[in-house]
LONU-43507 format. One record per atom (N, C-alpha, C): x, y, z. Coordinates in steps of 0.001 Angstrom, whole numbers, plus 500000, padded with zeros to 6 digits. Example, Ala and Ser with C-alpha at 12.3 -4.5 7.8 and 13.67 -1.06 7.14 Angstrom:
2
513190494310507800/512300495500507800/513200496700507800/512850497750507080/513670498940507140/512900500030507870/
//
This chain:
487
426573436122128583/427005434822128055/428048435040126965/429119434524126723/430233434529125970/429625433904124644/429732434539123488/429722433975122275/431038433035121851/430903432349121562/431611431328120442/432007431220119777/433536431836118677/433300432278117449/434094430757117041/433973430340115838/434946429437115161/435889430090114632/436557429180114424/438332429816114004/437824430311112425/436834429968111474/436511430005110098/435918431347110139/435676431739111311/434487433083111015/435740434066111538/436640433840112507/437780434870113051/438233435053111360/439049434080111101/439956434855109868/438708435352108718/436923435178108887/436508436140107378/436492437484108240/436636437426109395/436305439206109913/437499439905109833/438768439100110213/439882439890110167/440317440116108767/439945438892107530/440099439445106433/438719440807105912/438165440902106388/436972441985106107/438013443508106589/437972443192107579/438744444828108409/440172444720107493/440855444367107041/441702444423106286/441360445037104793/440485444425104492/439625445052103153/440321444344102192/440677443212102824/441392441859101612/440170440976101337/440469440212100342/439606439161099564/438268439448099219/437609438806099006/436281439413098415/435393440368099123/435737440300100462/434583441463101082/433553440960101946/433151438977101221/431925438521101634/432433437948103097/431364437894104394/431556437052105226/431465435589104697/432003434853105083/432036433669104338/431799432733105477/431576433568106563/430764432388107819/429308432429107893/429247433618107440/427473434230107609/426670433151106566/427554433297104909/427275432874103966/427680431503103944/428152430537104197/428398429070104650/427179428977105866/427094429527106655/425756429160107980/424359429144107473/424109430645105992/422806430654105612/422601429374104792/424200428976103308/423568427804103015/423402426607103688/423786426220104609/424038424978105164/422730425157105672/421904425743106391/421094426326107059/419605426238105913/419682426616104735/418614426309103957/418852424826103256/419753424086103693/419645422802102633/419375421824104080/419408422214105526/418841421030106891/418090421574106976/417735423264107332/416742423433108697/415318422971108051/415000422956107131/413842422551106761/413827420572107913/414364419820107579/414194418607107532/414615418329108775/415563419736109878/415168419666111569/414081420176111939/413315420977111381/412537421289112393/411093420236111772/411022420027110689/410237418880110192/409904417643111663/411145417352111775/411988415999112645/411180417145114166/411759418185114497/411511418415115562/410415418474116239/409308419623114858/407873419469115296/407257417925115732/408086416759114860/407018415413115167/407390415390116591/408954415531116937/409131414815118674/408087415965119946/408245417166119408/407059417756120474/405997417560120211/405447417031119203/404045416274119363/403974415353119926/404717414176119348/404774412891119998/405097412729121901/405798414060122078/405902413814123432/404876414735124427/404154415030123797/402933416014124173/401683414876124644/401924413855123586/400772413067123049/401223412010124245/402760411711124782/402931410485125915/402200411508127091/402415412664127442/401693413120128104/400176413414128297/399747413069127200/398026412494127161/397354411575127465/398545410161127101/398158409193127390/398222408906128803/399024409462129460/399303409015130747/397764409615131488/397826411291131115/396469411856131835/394874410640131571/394960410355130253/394065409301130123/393985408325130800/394781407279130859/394910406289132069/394688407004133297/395125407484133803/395070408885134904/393025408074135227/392591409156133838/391071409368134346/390659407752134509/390790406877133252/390697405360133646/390934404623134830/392016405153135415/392267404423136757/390856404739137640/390766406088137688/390084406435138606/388458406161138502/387675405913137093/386749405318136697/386738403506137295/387721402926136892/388156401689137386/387569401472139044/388427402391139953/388307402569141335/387484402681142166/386732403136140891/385186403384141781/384270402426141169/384302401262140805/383427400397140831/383913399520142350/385087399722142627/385500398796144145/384420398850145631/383860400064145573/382928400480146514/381507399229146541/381346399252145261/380085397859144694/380669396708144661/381462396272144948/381733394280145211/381753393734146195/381246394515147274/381268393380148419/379725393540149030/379230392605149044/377478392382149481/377270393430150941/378588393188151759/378107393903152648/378692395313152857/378837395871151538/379527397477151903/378303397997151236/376977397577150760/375915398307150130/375092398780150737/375039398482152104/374157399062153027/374904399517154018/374250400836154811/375216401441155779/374193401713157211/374585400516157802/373889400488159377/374029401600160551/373097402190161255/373035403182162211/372280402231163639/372792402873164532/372277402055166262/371653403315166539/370223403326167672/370606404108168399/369512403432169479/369957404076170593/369196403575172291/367709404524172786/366774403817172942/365761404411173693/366233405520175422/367514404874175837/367502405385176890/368968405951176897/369636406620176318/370953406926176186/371507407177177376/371294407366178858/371499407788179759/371706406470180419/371298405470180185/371150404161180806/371759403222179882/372092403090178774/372635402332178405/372691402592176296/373656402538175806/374411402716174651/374517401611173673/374981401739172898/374979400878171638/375768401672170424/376783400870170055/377308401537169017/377810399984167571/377817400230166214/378107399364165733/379703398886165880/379544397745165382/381171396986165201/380846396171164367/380471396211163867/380538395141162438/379416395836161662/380039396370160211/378733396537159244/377954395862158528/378749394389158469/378177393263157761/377903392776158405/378237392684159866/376796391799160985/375788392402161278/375435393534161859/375125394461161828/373263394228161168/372192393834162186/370913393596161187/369908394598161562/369330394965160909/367894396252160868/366882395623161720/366694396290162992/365856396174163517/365865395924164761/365043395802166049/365232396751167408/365045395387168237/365890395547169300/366040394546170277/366024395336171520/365433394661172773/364596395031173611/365827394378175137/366385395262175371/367176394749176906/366376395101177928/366523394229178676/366508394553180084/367342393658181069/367918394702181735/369244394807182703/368659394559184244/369051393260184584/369003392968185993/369692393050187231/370925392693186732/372308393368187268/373130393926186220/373968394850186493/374902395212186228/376182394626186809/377192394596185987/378582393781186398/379494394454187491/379405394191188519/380603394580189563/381618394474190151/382751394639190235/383751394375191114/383646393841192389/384592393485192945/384571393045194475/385453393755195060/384916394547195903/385673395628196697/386075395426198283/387629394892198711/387272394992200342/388150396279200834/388077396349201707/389019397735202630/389819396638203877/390928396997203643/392110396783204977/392352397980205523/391941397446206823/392473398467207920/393424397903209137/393606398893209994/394586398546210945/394469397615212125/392072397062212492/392361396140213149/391701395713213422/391023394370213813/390107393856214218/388773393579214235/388637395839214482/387675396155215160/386206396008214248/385265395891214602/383936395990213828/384095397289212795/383024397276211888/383394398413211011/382384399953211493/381721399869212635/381766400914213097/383119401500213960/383822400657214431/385271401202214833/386740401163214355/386356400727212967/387870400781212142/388899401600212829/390140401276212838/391316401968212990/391982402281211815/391932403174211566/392709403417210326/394493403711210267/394848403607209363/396578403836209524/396521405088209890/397932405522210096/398205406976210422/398534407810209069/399342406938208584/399531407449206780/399573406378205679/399957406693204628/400366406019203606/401662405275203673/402490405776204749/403782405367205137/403661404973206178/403067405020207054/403111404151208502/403244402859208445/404253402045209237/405050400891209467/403799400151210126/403917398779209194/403215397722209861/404177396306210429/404022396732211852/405058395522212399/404973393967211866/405817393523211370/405768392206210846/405686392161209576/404914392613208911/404377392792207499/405861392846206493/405572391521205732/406993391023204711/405726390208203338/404728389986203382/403569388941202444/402545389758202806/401746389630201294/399856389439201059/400030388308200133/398966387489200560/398219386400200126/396980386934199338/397141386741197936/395782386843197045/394954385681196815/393823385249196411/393488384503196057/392030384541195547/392234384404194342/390964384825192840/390148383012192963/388699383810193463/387807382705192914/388018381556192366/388198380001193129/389046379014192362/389924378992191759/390738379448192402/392262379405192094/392813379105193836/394621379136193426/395202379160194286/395977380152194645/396182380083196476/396922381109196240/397998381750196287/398249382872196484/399415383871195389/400429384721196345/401186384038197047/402266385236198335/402500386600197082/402506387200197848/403008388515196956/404061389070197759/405560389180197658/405958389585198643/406139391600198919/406402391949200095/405854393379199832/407518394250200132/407564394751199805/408925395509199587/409165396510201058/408166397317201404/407582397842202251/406843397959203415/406837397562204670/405932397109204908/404554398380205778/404321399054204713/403606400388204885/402029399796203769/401311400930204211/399587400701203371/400403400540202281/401257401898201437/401213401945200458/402410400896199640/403035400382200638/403822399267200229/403469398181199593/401986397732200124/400671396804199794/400766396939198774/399886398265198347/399690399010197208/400452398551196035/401520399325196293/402784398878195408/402788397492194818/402949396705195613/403262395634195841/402114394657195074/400875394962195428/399603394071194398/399733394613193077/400033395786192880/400173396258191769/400748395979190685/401712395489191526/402939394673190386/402743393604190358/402292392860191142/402425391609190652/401111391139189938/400123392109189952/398656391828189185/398321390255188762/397792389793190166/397179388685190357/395716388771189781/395065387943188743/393863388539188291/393325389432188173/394213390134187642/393499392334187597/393045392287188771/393773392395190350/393447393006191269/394554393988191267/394054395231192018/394534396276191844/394221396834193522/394903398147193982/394763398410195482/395040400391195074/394935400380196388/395273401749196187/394921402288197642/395379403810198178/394916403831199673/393874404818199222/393328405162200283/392289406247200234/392050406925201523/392378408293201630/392199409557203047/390688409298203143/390615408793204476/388596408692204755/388290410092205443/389146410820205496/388952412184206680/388731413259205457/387867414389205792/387986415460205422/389530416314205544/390139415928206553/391480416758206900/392278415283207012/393831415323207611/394350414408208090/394848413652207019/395911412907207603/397121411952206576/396477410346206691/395321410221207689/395123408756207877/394119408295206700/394455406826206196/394136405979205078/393403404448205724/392864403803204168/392862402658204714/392733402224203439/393252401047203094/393514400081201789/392206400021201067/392151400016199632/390788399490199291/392003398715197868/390881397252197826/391328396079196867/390630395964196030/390533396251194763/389381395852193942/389988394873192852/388556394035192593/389245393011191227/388125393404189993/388514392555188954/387851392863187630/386345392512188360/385479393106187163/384350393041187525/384021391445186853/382888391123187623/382657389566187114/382750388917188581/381262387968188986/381342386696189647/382522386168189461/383253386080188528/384281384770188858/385385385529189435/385846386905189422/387036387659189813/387088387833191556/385733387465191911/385805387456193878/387207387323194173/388071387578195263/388986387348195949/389076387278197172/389973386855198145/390547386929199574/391688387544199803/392034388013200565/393207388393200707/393442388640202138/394749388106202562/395269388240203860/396726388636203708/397698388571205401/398917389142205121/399330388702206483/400989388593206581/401483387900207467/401883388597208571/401133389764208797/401588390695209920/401128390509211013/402227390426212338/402301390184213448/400660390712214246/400567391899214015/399002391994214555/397672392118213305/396805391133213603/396317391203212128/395515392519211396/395642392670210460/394689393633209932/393390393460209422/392127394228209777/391054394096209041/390777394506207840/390115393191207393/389333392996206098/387773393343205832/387252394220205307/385629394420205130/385434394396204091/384764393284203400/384320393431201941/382977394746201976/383250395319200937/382638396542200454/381510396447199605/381653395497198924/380958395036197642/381145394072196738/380744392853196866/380797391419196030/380600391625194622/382233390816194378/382212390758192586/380239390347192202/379898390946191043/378637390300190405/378599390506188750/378048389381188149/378496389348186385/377095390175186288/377069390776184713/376065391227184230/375166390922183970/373823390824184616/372798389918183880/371615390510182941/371505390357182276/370203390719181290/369529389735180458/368654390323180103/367589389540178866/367321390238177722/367812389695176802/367118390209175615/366182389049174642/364509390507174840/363478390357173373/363850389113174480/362960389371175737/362906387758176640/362746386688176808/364020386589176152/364763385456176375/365520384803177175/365743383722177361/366781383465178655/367528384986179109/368397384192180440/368714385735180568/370403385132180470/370808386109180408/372407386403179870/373075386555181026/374462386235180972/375096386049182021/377123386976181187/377209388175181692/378785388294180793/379456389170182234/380829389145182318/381503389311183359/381523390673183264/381502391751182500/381735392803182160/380222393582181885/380459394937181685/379390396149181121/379396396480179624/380290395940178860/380092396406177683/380246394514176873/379458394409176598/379404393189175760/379491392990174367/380293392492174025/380130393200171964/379551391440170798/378655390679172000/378436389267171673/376679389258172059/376103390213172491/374677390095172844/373983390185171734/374315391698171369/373213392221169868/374243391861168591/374113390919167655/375305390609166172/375388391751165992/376853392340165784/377175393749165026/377459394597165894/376423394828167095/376979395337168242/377469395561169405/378085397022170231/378659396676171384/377526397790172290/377275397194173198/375842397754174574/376989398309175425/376723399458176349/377623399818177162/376771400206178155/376414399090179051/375529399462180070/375620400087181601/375001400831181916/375874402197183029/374735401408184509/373239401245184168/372539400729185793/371530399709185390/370746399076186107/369872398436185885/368674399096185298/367390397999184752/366102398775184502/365396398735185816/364249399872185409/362891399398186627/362333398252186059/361580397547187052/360781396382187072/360043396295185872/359926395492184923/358773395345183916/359428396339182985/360222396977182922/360603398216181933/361767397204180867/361999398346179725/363124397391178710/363588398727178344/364875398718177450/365320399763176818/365424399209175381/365256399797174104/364904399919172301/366363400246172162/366858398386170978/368590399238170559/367436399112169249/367628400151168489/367005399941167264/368187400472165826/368253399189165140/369295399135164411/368758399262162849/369074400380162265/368422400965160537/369472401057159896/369138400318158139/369755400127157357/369583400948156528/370523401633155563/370374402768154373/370811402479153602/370598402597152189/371204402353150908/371967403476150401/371868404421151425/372615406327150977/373659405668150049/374651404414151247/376283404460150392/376302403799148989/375226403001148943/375218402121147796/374604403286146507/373727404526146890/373855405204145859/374578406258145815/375385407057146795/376569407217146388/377539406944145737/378310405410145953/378916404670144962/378303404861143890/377269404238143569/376788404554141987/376621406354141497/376846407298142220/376685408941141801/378350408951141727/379377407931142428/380852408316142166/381250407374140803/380635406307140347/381089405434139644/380391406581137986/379246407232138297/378971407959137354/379546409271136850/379912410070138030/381329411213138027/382181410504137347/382973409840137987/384534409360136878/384190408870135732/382780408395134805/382668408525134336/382243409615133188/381938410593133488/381187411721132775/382861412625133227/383536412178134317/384814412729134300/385744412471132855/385693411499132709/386562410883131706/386027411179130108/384812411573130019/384469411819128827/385333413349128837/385163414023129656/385465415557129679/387435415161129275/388015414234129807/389202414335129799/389494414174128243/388516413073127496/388611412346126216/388778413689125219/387466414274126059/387160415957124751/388491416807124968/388836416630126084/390029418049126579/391183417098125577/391615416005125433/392468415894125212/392640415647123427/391360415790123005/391519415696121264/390989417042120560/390614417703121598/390113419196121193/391064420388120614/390943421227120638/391697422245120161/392743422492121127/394591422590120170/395456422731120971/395228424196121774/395770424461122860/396195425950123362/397617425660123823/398026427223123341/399524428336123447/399324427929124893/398933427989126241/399368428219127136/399100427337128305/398348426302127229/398083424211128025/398726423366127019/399862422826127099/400358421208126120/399379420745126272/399304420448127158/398099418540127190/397152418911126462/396314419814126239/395318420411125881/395200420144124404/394677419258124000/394867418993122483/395907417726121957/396527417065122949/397722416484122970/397593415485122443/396272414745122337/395732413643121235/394950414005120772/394927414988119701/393904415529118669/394643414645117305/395629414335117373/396096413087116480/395830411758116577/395538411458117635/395579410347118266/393768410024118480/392823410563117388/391132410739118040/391077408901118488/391237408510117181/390763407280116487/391615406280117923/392275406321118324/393007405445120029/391993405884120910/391575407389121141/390641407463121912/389241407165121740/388938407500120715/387406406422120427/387219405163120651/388426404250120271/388302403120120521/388078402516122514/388641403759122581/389114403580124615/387429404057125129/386556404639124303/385471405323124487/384203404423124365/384208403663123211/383724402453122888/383535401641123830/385331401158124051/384953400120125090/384658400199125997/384906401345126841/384541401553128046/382947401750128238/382271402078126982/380914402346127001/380318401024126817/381146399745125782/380661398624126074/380564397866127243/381653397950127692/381833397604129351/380304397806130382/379806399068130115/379107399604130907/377284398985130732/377604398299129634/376246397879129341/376513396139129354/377073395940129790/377007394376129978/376479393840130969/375893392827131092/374941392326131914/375877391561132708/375338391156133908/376166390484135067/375918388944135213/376776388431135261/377203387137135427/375652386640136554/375885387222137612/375680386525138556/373888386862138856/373769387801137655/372197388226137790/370905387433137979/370284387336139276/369319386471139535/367522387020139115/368080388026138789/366641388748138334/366951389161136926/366172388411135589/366060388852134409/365650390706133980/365321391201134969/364969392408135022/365914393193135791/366869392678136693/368367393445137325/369556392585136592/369838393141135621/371456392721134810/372532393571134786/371600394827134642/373105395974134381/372706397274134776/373281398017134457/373664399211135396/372107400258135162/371652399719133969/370366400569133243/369754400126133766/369405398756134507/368333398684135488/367884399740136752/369455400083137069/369002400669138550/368693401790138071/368035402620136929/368387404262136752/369156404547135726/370572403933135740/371450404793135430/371166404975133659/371519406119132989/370873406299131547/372186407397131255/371901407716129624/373220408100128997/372161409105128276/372482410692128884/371681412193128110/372572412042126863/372399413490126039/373330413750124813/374293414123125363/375451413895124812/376531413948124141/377367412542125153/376538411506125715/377359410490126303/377259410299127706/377355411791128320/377085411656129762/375939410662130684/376265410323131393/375619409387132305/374867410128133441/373512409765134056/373276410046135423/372378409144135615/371776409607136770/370860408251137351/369784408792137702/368244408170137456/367353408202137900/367202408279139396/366898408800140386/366378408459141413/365239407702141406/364636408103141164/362764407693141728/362941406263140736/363917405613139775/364044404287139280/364505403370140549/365750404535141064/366874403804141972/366235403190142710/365300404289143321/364484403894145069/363663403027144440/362920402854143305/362028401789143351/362559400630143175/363826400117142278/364315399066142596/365059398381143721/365292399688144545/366071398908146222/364710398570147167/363704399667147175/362525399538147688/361745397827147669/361865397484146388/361364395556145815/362148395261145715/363412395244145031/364214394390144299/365619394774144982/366077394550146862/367565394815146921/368002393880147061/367890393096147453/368178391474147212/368855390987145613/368066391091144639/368265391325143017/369571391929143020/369254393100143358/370056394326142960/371766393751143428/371404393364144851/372580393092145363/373430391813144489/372772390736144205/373474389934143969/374059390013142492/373515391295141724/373610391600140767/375202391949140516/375406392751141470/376266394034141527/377117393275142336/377064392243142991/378727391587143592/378046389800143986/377540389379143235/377473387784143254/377267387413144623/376439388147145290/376898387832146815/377411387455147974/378483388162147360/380100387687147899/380747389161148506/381561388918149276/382434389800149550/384050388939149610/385001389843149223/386482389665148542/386322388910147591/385593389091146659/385888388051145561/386979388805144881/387642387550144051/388909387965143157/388250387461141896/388955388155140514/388943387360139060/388941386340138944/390236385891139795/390632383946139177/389634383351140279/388947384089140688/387517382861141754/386507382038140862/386749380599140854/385473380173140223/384210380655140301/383166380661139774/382034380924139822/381988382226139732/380408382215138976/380191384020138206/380538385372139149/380987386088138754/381180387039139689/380042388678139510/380368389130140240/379302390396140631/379636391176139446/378546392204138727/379195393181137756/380111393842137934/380263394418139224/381381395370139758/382578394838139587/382697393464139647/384145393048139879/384391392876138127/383468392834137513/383719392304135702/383974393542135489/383425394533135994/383600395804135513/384878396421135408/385810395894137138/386431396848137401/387627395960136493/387455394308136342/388234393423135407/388394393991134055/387540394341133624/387400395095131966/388209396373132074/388006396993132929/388903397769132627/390142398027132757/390792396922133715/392060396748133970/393117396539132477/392127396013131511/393024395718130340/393111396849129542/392398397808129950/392626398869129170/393947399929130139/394008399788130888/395111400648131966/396269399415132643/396321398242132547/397354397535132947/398854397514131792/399579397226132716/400973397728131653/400876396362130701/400055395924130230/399789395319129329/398969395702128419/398279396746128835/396509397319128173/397047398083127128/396005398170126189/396091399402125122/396656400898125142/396135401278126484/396946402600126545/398261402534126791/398700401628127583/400418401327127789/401316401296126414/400252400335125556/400991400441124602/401219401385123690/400601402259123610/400531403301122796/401213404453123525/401198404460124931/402161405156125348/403364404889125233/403662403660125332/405205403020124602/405789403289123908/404824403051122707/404766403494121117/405276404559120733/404883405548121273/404581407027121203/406490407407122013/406457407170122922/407978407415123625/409010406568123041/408914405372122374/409651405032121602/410291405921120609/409034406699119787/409248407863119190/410120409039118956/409563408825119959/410242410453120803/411702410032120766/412101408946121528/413445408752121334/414046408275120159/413288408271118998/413833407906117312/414330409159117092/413122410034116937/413442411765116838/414647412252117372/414762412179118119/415802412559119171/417111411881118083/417245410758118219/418198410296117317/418490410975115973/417312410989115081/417213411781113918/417658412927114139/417137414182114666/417839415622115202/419199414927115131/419805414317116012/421595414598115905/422024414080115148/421541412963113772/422381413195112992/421836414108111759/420853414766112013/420683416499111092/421856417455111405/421514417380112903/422920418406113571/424152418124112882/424505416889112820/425987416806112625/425832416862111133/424837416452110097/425035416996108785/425234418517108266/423955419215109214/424272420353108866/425389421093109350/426418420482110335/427444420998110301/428455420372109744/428522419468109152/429359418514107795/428972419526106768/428055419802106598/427682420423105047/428344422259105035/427670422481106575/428732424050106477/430080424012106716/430769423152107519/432206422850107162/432764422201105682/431721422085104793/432211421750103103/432281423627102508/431062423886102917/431034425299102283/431907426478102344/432434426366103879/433863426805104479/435058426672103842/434855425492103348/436654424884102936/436276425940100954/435584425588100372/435359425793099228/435331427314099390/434409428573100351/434710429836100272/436102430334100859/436870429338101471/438335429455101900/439066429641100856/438971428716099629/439638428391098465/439436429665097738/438278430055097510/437796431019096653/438481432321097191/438064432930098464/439036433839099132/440386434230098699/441162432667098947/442901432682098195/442728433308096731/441968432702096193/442223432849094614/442062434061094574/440513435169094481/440362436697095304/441776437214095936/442363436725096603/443588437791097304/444387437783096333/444685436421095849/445952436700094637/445556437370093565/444144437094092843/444071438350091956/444557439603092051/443779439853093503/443827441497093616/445436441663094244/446022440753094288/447588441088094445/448436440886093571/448139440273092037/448395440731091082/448185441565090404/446697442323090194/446416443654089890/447343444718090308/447371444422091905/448039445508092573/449402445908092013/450299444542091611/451502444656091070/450979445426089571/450684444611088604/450488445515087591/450258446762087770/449158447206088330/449028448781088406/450175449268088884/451172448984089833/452486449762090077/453325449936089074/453356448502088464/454368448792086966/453934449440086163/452346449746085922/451742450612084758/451898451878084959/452339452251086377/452590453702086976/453575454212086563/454743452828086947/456061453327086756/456581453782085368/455944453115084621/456015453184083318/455843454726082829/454753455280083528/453960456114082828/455064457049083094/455149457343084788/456301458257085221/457416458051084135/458153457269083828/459339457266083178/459443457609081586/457986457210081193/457661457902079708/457014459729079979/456773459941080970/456652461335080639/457713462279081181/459218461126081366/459838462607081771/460527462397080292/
//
């Protein structure tokens, strides 16, 4: 890197190597005083801005842990995210159950039995006439059917549907229903031979009584039709009751909450068990995460007013700042003991009901054997405690709201860019950029003040050269003198 010299320090070196004027550097000595009458009152100025900007970096980590304390009360405000529903089937091989709704979704076992199952209507076209012990089958998938330009569909009360065929081959059919998907009927050919290219049409429609169809075609010699198998809707009973009637195998409107995916019928007199169990696991989870970010945030409070370290900033970064964080400690601990709006049990108000308790030094955990005994009698209580028995409630909603939502409200004012910590993070970076200001005009004094000291050891220098260049003259004349008196 190239040094810098000023033009004031070139002429004291070249007057030095000359061995003119006083001798002194007079840049060294202008830099040390200028240098003892600021640096005190920059680095004064400087130490505050790396604190102060140590300390915006505290505040932010603080909000940081606040947010995330905040976040986890969201898990507790809606009545139906406190319980976590499981399905399962007596006969898994015969028929399934899985949830779809957790808030429909109710504890306890319902009893099917399957009379029919839902079927399609299946016919086969072939090449003629004949009874279906003597079908003729095509020769291929491409073999020409004389005449053949239309199929006629026609879905269970309805009307019907020319389809015209592009082709007039099996698989032209094919093609041809395909596209124009008249009531989800669908076609396709199928090889009936172990060996051999010969086919014969099969038509199928959605499953469901009402999807039956007909179908014919305008070809010169007619082709046979054999229904295979008549559309039929699903029928069952459930916990026997009327019996049920749905076009399909998977119904997601029989059991509230769930969807049945039924594969055959029962035997006679037999039923299959959906048996549907409720758990409170998530609801005390939430409360073991709402207690982490809390006992999190104490740890952040200590890390951040504790003893600085050489080789962590943040680490100590509001050890100035205790008295902002106590206050953030306070409230958040007041927060935590407030009773709930919407509490229907004088004995479920707040969070110390369910368990939860505060060891030494602040930390929080939770009772179990409290927890389970109050969900065990009191979840009903509990629930309406902890979210007004509501789900999406907002702040501006009339009427009392659940603790969770006051909770997660309280603390928004402490982390919203309106809240206390914002402001003090403000505060604090405001700072920082005063400092900043201050430093440059130190800078430019202390180099005002060593460009005074410059001009004045400049002056002094001159006066120094002319002495010693009047000396110099005298001593020559005192020489000459001498020479001329001793001859």
């Amino acid at each position: 890197m190239t040094e810098i010299i000023s033009k004031g320090e070139i002429g004291s070196k070249i007057t030095q190597a000359l061995k003119a004027g006083s001798g002194v550097n007079i840049n060294e000595l202008a830099t040390s005083l200028a240098d003892a009458e600021s640096m005190a009152g920059i680095n004064a100025v400087t130490k505050k801005k790396e604190i102060s900007e140590v300390a915006v970096s505290g505040y932010a980590v603080l909000k940081a842990s606040v947010l995330s304390l905040q976040n986890s009360f969201k898990a507790l405000e809606d009545k139906d995210g406190l319980l976590t529903h499981s399905v399962a089937s007596s006969s898994e091989g015969m028929i399934e159950a899985e949830i779809t709704s957790q808030s429909s979704a109710k504890a306890g076992t319902s009893r099917i039995r399957v009379l029919f199952v839902a079927r399609p209507e299946v016919t086969e076209v072939t090449a003629n006439n004949g009874s279906s012990s003597d079908l003729l089958l095509f020769n291929s998938a491409t073999a020409t059917i004389s005449g053949l330009d239309k199929v006629y569909l026609t879905v269970k009360g309805g009307t019907e549907v020319p389809v015209n065929v592009g082709s007039p081959t099996p698989k032209g059919i094919v093609d041809a229903i395909n596209s124009a998907n008249v009531g989800g009927i669908t076609a396709r050919t199928l090889i009936k031979g172990s060996t051999g290219t010969k086919v014969s049409i099969l038509v199928e429609s959605k499953t469901g009584a009402a999807n039956a169809f007909t179908i014919r075609t305008n070809a010169s010699s007619e082709l046979s039709r054999i229904e295979k198998q008549p559309a039929q809707d699903l029928k069952i009973k459930v916990n026997n009751l009327a019996e049920i009637f749905r076009d399909n195998n998977s119904p997601t409107d029989v059991v509230e909450g769930l969807q049945l995916k039924i594969r055959q019928t029962t035997a006679s007199g037999e039923s299959h068990n959906i048996v549907v169990t409720a758990s409170t696991s998530s609801l005390e989870t939430s409360l073991e995460s709402v207690i982490a970010s809390y006992n999190d945030f104490l740890t952040v409070a200590d890390y951040l007013t504790g003893d600085p370290d050489e080789d962590d900033k943040v680490a100590g970064s509001l050890s100035r700042e205790k008295s902002t964080v106590n206050l953030v400690k306070n409230s958040i601990r007041g927060t935590l003991n407030t009773p709930s709006e919407a509490a229907s049990n004088a004995n479920f108000s707040t969070l110390r009901d369910l368990g939860i308790s505060s060891k030494l030094g602040g930390v929080l955990s939770l009772d179990s054997t409290k927890f389970a005994a109050a969900l065990k009698t009191n979840f009903t209580d509990v629930r309406t405690m902890l979210t007004g028995d509501t789900n999406n409630q907002f702040a501006s909603d009339v009427g009392d709201h659940g603790l969770a939502l006051d909770m997660r409200t309280a603390l928004e004012a402490l982390v919203s860019d309106t809240g206390s910590i914002k402001a003090k993070e403000t505060t604090t970076a405001a700072a920082v950029a005063q400092y900043e200001e201050q430093l440059l005009d130190l800078t430019e004094r202390l180099e005002g003040i060593k460009a005074r000291y410059m001009k004045q050891f400049a002056a002094m220098e001159t006066l120094v050269q002319r002495s010693k260049n009047t000396g110099s003259y005298l001593e020559g004349q005192f020489k000459a003198m001498e020479s001329m008196y001793s001859n």
